[in-house]
N, C-alpha and C positions, 0 to 999 in steps of 0.2 A: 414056365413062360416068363421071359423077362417083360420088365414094365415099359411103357412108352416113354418114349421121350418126346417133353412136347417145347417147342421154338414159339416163342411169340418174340416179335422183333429184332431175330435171330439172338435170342437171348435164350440159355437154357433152365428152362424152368426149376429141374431137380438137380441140379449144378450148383446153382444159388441158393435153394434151398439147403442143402444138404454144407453146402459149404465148407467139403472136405481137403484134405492138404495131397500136395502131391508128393510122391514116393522120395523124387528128388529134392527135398527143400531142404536147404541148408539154413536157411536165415529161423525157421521154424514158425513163422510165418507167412499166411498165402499173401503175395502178391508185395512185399518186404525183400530186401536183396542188396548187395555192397555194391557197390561201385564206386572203384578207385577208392580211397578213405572217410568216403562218405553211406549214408544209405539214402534208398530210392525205394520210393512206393509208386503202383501204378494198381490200378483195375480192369478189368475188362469189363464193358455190359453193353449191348445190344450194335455186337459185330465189330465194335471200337474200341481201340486199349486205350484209358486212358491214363494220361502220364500225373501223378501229383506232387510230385518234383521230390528234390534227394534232401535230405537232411545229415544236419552234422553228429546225433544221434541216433540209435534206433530206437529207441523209444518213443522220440515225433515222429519216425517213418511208420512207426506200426498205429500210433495215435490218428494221422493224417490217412494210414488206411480203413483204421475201423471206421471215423468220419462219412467216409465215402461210401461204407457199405449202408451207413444206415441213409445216407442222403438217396443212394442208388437203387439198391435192393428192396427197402423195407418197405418203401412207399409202392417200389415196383411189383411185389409181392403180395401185399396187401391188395393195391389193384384188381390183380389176378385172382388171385381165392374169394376177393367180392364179390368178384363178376361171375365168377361158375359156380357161383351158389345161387345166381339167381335164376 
């Protein structure tokens, strides 16, 4: 039986959690990507991509992504696993 998946503000709970790559990534980074001789980070979370704008290295594009995760995710996470424990 596979596991549920559960949406809280159209955010996917074991998605973020799990915070796996996808099959297609080149940059080898989620959410990190070229564009034109720059790079660009973005994230998605709860229904909306957000854009964190393109840098002239990848090393601030992927710095400026993991930022986001802990700004977006962690706090969003923590939330979650507080509350269903109670």
């Amino acid at each position: 039986m596979k596991k549920a998946i559960h949406f809280v503000d159209n955010t996917c709970i074991e998605r973020i959690a799990s915070r796996r790559q996808a099959s297609n990534n080149t940059s080898g980074r989620r959410g990190v990507y070229k564009c034109g001789t720059r790079w660009r980070a973005c994230i998605g979370f709860k229904g909306k991509l957000h854009n964190l704008g393109t840098y002239d290295s990848f090393e601030q594009a992927v710095n400026a992504r993991e930022a986001a995760e802990k700004t977006f995710f962690d706090s969003f996470l923590q939330d979650y696993y507080g509350s269903e424990e109670k």
